[in-house]
Kinemage of the C-alpha trace (Angstrom):
@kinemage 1
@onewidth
@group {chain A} dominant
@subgroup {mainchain}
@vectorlist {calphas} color= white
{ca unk a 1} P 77.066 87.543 134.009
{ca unk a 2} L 77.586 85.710 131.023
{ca unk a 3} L 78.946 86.617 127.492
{ca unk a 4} L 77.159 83.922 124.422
{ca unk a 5} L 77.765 83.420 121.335
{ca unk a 6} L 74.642 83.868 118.739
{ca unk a 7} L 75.550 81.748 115.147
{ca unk a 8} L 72.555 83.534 113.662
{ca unk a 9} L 72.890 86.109 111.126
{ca unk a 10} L 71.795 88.860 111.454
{ca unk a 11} L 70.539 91.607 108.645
{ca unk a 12} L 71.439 94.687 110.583
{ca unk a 13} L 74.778 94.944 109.930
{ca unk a 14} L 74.827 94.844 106.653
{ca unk a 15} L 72.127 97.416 106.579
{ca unk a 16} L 74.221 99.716 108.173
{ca unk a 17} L 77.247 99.173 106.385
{ca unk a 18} L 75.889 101.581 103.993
{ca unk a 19} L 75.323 103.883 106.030
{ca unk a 20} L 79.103 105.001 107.572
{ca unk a 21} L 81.128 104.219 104.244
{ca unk a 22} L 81.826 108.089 104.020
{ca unk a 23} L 82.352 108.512 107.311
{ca unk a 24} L 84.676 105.739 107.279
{ca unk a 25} L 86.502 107.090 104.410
{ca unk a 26} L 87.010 110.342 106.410
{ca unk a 27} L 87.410 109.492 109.798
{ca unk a 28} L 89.229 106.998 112.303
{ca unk a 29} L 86.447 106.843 114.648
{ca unk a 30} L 82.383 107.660 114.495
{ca unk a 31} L 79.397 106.708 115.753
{ca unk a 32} L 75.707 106.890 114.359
{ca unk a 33} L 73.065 106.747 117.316
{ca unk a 34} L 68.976 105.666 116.509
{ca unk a 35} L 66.627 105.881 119.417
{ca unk a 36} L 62.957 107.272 119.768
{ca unk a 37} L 62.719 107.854 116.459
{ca unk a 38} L 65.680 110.198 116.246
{ca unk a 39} L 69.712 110.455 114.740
{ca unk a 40} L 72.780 112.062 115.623
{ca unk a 41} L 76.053 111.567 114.652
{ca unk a 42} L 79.806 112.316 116.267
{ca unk a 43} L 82.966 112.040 114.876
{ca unk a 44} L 86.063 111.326 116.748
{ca unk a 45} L 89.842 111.315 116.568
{ca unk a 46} L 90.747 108.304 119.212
{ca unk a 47} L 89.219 105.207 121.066
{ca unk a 48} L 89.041 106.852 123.616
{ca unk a 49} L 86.488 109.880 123.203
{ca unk a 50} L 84.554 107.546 120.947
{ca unk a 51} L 84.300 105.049 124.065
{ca unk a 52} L 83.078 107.855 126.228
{ca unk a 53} L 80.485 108.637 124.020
{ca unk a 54} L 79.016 105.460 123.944
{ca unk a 55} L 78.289 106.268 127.365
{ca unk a 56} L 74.264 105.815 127.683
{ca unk a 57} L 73.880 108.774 129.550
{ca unk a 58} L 75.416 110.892 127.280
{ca unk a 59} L 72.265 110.082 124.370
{ca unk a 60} L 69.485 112.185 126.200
{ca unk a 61} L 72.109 115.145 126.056
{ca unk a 62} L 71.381 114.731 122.142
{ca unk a 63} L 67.937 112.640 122.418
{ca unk a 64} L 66.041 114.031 124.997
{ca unk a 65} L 63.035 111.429 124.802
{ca unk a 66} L 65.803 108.888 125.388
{ca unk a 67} L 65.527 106.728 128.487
{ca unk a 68} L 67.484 103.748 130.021
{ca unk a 69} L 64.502 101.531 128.874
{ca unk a 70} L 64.294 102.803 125.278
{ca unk a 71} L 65.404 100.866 121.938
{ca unk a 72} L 68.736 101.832 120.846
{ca unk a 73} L 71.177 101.050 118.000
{ca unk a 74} L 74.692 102.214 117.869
{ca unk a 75} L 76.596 102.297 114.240
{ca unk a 76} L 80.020 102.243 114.891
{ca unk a 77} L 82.630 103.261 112.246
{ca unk a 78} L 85.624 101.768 113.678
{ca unk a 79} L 88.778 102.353 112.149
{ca unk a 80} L 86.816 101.693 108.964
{ca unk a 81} L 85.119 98.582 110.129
{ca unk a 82} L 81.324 98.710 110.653
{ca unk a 83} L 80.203 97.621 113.924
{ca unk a 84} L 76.385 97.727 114.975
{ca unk a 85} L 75.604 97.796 118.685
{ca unk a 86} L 71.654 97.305 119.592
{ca unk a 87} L 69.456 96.727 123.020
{ca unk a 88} L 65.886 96.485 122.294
{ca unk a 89} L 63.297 98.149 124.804
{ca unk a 90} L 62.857 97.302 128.480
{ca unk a 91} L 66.361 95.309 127.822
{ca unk a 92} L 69.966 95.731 129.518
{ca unk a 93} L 71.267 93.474 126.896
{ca unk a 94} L 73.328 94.397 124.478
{ca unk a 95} L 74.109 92.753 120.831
{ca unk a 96} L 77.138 93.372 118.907
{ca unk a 97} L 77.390 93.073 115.441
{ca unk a 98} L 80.582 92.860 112.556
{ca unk a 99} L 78.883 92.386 109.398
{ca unk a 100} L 82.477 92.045 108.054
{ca unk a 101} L 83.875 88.998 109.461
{ca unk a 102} L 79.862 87.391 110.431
{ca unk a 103} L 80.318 87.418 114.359
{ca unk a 104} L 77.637 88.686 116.279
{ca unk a 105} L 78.007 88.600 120.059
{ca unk a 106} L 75.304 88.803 122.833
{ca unk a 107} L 76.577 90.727 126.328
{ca unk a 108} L 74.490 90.558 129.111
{ca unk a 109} L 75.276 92.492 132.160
{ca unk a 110} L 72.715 94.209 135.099
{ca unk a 111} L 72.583 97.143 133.264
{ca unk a 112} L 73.192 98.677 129.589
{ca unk a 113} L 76.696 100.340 131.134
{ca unk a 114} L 77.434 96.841 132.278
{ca unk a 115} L 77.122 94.687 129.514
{ca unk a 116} L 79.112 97.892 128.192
{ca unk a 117} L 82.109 96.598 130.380
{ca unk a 118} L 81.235 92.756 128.970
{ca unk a 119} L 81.872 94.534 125.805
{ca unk a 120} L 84.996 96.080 126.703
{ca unk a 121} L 86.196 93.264 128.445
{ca unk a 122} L 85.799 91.310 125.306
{ca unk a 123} L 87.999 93.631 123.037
{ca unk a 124} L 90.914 93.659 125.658
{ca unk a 125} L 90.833 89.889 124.808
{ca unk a 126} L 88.368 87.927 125.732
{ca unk a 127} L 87.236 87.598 122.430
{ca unk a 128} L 89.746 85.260 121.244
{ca unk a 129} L 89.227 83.730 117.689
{ca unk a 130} L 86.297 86.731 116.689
{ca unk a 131} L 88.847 89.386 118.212
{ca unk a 132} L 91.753 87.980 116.355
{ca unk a 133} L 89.987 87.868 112.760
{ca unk a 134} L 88.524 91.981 113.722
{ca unk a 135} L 92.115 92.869 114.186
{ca unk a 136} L 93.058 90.807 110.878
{ca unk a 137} L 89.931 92.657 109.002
{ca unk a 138} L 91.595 95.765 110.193
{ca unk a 139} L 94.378 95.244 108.558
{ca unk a 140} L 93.086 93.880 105.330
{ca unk a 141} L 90.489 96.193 104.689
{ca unk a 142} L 91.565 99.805 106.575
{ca unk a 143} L 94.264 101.814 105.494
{ca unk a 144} L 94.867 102.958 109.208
{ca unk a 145} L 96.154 99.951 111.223
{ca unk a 146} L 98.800 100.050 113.121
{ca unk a 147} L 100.210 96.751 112.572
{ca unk a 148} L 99.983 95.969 108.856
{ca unk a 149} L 99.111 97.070 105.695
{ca unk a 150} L 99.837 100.318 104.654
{ca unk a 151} L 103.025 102.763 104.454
{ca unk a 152} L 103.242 103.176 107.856
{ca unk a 153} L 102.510 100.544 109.578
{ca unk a 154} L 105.041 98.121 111.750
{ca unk a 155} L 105.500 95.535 108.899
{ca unk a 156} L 106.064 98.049 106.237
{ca unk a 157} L 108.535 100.039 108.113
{ca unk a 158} L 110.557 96.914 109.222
{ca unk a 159} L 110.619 95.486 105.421
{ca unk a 160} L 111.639 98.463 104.395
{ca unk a 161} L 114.621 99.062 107.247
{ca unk a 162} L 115.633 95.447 106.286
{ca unk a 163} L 116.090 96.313 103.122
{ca unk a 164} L 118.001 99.879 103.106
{ca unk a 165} L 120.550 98.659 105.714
{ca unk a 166} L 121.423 95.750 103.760
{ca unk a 167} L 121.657 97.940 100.369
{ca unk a 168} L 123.969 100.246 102.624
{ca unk a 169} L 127.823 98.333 102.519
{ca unk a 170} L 129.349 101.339 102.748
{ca unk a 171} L 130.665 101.447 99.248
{ca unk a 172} L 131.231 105.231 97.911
{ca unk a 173} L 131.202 105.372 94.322
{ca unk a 174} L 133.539 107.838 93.115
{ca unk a 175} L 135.505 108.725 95.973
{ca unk a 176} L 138.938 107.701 96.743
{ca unk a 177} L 139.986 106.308 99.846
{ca unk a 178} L 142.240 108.547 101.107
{ca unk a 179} L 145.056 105.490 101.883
{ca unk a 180} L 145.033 103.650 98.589
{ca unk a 181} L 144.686 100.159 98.991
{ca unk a 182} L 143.063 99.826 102.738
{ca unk a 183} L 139.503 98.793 102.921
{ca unk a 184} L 136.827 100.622 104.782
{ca unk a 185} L 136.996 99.100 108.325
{ca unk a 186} L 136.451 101.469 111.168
{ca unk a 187} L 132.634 101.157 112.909
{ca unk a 188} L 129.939 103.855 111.906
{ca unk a 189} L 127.508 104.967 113.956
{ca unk a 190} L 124.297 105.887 111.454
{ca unk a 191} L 121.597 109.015 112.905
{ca unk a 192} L 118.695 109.195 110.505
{ca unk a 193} L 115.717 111.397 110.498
{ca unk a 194} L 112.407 110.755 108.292
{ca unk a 195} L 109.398 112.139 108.056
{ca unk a 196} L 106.485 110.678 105.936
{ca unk a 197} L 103.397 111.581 104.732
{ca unk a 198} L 100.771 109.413 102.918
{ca unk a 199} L 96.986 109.302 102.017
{ca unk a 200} L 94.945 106.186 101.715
{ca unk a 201} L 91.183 106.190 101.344
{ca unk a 202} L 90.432 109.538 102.758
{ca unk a 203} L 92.806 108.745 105.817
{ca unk a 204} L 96.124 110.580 106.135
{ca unk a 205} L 99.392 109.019 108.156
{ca unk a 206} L 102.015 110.825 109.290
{ca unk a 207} L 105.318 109.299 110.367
{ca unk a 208} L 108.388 110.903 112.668
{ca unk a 209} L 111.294 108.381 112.759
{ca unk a 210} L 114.627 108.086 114.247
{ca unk a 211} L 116.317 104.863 112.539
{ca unk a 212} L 119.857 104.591 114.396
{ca unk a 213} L 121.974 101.910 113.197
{ca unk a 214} L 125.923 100.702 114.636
{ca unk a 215} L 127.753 98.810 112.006
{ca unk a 216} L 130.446 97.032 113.450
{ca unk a 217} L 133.589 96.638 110.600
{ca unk a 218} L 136.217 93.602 111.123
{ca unk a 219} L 139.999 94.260 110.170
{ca unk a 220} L 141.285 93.111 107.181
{ca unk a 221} L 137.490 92.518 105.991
{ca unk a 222} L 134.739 94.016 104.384
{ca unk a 223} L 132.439 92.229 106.536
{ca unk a 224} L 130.180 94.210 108.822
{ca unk a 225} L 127.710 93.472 111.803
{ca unk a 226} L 124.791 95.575 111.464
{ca unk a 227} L 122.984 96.464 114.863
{ca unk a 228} L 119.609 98.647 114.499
{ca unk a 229} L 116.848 100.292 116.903
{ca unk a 230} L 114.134 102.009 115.023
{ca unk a 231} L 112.072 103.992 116.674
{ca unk a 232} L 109.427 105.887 114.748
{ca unk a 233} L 105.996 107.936 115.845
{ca unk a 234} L 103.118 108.107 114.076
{ca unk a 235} L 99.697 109.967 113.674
{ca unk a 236} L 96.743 108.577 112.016
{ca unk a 237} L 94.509 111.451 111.214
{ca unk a 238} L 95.231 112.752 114.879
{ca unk a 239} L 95.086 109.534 116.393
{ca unk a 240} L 99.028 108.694 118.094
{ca unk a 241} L 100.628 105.697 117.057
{ca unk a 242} L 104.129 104.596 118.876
{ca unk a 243} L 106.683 102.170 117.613
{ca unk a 244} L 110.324 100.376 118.631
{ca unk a 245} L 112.460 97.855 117.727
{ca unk a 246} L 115.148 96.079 117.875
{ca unk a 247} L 117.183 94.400 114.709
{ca unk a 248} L 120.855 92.761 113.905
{ca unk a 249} L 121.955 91.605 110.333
{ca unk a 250} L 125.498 90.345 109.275
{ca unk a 251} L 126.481 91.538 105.804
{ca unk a 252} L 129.016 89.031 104.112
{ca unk a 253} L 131.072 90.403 101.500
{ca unk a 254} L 130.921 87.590 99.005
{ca unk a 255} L 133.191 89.410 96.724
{ca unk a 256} L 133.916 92.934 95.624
{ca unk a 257} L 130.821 93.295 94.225
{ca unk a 258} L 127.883 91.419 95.859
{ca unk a 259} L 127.158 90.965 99.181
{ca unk a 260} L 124.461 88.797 101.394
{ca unk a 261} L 122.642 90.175 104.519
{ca unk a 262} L 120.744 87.825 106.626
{ca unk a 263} L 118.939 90.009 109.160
{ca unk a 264} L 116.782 89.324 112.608
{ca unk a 265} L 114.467 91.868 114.196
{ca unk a 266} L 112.213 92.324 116.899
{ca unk a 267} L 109.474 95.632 116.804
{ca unk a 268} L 106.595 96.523 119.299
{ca unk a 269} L 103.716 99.059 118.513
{ca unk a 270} L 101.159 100.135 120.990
{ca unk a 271} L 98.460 103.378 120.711
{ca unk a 272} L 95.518 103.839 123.191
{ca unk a 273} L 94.059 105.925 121.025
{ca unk a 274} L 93.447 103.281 117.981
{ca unk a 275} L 93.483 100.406 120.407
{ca unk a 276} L 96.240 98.312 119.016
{ca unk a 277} L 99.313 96.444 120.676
{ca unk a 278} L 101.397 93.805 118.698
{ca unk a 279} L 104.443 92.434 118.932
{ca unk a 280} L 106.504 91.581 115.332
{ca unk a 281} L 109.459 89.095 114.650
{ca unk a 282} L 110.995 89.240 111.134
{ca unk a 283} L 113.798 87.405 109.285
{ca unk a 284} L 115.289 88.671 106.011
{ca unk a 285} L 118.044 87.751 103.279
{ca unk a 286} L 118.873 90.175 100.879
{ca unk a 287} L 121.008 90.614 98.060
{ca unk a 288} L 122.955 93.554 97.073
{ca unk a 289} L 124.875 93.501 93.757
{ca unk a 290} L 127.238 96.458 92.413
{ca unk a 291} L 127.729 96.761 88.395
{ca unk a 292} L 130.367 99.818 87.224
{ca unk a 293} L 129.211 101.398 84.607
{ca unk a 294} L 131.896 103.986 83.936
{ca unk a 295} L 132.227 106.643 86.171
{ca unk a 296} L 128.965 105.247 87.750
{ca unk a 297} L 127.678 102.255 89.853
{ca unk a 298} L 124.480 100.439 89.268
{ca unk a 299} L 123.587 98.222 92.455
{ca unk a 300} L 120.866 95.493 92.196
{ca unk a 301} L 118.906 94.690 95.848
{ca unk a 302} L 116.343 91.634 95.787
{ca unk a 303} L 115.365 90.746 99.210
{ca unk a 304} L 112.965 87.371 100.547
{ca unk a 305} L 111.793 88.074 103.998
{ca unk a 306} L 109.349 86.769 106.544
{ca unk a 307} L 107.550 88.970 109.168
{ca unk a 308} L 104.811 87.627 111.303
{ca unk a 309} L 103.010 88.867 114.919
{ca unk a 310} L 103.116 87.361 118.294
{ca unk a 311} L 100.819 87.278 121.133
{ca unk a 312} L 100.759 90.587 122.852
{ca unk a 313} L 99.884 91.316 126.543
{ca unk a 314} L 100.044 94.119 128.550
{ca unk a 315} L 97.869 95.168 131.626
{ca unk a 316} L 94.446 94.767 130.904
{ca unk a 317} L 94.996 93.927 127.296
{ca unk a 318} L 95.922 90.631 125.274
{ca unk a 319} L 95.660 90.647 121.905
{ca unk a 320} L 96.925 88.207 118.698
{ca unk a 321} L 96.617 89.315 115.081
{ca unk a 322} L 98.035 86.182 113.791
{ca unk a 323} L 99.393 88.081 110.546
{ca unk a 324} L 102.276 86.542 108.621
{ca unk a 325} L 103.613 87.387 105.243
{ca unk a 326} L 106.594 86.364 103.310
{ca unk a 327} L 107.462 89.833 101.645
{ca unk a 328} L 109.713 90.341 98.365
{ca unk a 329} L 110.983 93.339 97.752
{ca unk a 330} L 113.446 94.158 94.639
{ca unk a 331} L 115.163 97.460 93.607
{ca unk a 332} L 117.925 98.714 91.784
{ca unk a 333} L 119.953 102.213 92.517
{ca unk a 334} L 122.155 104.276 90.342
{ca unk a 335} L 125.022 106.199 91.631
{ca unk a 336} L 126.349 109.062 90.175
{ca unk a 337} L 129.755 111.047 91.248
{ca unk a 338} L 129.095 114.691 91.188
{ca unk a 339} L 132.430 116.289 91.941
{ca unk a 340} L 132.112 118.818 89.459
{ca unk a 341} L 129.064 120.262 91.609
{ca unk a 342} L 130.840 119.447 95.037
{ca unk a 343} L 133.797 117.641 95.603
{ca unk a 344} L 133.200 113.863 97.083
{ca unk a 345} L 129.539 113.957 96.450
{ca unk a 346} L 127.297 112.326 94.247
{ca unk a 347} L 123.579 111.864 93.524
{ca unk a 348} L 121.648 108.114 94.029
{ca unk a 349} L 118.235 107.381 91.940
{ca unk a 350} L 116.186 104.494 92.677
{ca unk a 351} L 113.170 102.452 92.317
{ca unk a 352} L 111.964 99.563 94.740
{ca unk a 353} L 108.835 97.094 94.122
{ca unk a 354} L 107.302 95.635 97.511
{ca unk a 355} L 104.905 92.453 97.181
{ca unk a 356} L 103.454 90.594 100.497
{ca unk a 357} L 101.774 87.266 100.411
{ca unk a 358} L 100.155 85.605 103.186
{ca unk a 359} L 97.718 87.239 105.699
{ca unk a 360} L 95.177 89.322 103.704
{ca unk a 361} L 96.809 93.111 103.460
{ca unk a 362} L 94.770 96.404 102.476
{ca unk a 363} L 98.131 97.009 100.624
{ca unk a 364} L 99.910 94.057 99.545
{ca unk a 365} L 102.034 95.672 96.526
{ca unk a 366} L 103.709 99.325 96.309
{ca unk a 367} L 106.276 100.925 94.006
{ca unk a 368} L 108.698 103.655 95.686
{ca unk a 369} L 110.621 105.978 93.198
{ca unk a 370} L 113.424 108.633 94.570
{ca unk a 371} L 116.639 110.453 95.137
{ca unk a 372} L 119.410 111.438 97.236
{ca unk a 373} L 122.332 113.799 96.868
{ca unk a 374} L 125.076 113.911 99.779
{ca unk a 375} L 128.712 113.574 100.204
{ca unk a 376} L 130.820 110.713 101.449
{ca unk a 377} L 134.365 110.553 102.512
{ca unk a 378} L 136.924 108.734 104.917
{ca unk a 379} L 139.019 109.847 107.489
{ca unk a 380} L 142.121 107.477 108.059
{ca unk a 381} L 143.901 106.881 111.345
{ca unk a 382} L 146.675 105.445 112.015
{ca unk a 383} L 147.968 103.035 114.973
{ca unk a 384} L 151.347 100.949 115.188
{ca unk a 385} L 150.890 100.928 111.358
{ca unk a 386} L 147.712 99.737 111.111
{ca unk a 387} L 145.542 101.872 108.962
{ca unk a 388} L 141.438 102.670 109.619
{ca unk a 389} L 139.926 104.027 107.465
{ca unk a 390} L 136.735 106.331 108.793
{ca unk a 391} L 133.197 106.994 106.709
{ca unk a 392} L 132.006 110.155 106.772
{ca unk a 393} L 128.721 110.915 104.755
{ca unk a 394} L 126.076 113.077 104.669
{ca unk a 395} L 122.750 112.491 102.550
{ca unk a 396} L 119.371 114.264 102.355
{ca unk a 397} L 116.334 112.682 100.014
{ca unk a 398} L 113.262 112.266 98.810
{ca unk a 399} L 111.265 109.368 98.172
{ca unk a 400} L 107.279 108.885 96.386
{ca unk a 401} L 105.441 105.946 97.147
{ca unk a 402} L 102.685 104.876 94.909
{ca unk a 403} L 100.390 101.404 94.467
{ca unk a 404} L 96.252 100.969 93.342
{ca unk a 405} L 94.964 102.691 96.696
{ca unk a 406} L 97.720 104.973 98.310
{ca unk a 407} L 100.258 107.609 97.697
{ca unk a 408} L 102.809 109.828 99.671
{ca unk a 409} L 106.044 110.910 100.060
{ca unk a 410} L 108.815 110.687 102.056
{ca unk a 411} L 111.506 113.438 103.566
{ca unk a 412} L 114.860 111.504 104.872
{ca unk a 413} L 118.158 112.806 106.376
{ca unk a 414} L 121.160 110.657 107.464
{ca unk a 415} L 124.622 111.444 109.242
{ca unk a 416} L 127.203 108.546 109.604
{ca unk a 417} L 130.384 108.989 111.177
């Protein structure tokens, strides 16, 4: 069997379009089905139950009248994306249609379930260069990708990781070290618990992450090697979404107020039940500058970073976005002692303002306002005279995220010892 290419356009599609926009603006997944002059539609929350009702032998359970030689046409809402699938009468052929990027593809198998397989077959990869720009339309027109372009997705979570680590030195406004004079050298292991929730076009995400961090502190320095492992879960309107990765940055103390993090990383996301897999590579610089004001501290964070996919394969599957952004993100944070309230705490406000440019984004700009109130501390050992001195701190936030198309909020908890 053979799978062709038709360059002709084709009027359907667009058509159709019209047809799931509020379904797409509700749901991940849903299908419209026209055959002897009859219409249902289902609604799904994964790939997967959408897939098995595209079985053919599920339509006579809705059209009775329906039979393997009848004209069909499939509107699929997927992920937001309208895709049109059609076999005219007395025909095992089957015609797929994306109105949104102008590819049309003809499968041709034995039967309809076969050309069905063609079909599959050409998602898991085979459909190189028209794959590659569906899973870049998914990203710049769906607020539900996995891999780009909104709150939750791999790219925003790593910019954003980049960022916070490299705005965390370890400098605690307000509280005294308890041996005056050493500098804050002993290694911190950092646990951190988040959980976000944010609404884009009808579609809600919902995010579970674990960022753990191991910041290695040299004597006699206020240097620091940053090691990271994010690992984060999320739901897209029921559909399960899993991510990891892997990230290292150096923070360089250029004096005692500004420092310079260059950072590497290395994240993987994968979910069966929206059909994505990517790989992501990222490099970031950012800039962290302290001001005292007073009794407070005013720190200033401007970050340049690029993040792009790689070629993914696994099992069946090979699939190649081809997104790449350089990403600036600037913010500024005010820290204020509250020892009055509790000794050795203090409160943190801040504002950030996140612009990509590159690959076309459904978000490419957002503005995150928010606060934190914990307490920090040291603990000082001592060895042959040699004095290490110990972070303790303990913060709990909150943290809104706004831009043109999406809001949401954010929960976040973090231990380091």
């Amino acid at each position: 069997m053979k799978n062709l290419r038709i360059k002709s356009s084709y009027l359907l599609p667009v058509m159709c379009a019209a047809l799931i926009t509020q379904t797409a603006r509700a749901e991940l997944f849903s299908i419209e089905v026209q055959s002897e002059g009859e219409t249902y539609q289902q609604s799904y929350d994964n790939l997967s139950d959408m897939l098995d009702a595209l079985d053919f032998d599920e339509v006579s359970n809705y059209i009775p009248a329906y039979t393997d030689s009848s004209a069909i046409t499939t509107v699929v809402n997927f992920r937001g994306v309208p895709v049109v699938l059609s076999s005219p009468q007395n025909s095992s052929d089957i015609t797929m249609s994306i109105g949104a990027i102008d590819v049309s593809e003809l499968f041709q198998g034995s039967s309809r379930d076969d050309s069905m397989d063609l079909l599959s077959d050409w998602y898991e990869g085979e459909g190189d260069d028209a794959l590659t720009r569906l899973l870049q339309e998914l990203a710049a027109s769906t607020p539900s990708d996995p891999v780009a372009g909104n709150p939750t997705s791999l790219m925003s979570r790593t910019v954003g990781n980049d960022f916070d680590y490299a705005m965390d030195t370890g400098a605690m406004s307000g509280v005294e070290l308890s041996n005056a004079g050493q500098s804050i050298n002993g290694n911190m292991v950092s646990v951190f618990a988040r959980y976000s929730n944010y609404s884009a076009d009808g579609i809600e995400s919902r995010e579970y992450s674990l960022p753990l961090a191991y910041t290695v502190r040299f004597d006699n320095s206020e240097d620091r090697l940053i090691i990271r492992v994010p690992v984060a879960y999320v739901m897209y309107d029921g559909s399960e979404v899993y991510n990891l990765g892997l990230g290292i940055g150096y923070g360089r103390q250029m004096n005692p107020q500004w420092s310079l993090t260059p950072a590497l990383g290395y994240s993987l996301v994968g979910s069966e039940d929206v059909g994505s897999l990517s790989q992501l590579v990222s490099t970031s610089l950012t800039s962290s500058y302290a001001i005292p004001l007073a009794e407070y501290e005013l720190t200033i964070g401007n970050m340049l970073g690029y993040y792009s996919t790689l070629p993914t394969e696994a099992g069946d599957i090979s699939q190649n976005p081809e997104i790449s952004n350089t990403v600036l993100r600037n913010g500024a944070s005010l820290n204020i002692p509250t020892p009055r309230l509790v000794a050795d705490t203090s409160v943190e406000v801040f504002i950030t303002d996140t612009r990509y440019f590159g690959s076309e984004l459904y978000i490419d700009q957002y503005n995150e306002i928010g606060f934190s109130f914990g307490k920090d501390k040291t603990v000082v050992t001592e060895d042959d005279g040699s004095y290490v001195n110990y972070i303790r701190r303990v913060r709990a936030g909150v943290k809104y995220l706004f831009s043109d198309n999406s809001e949401g909020y954010s929960l976040n908890f973090g231990y380091t010892f």
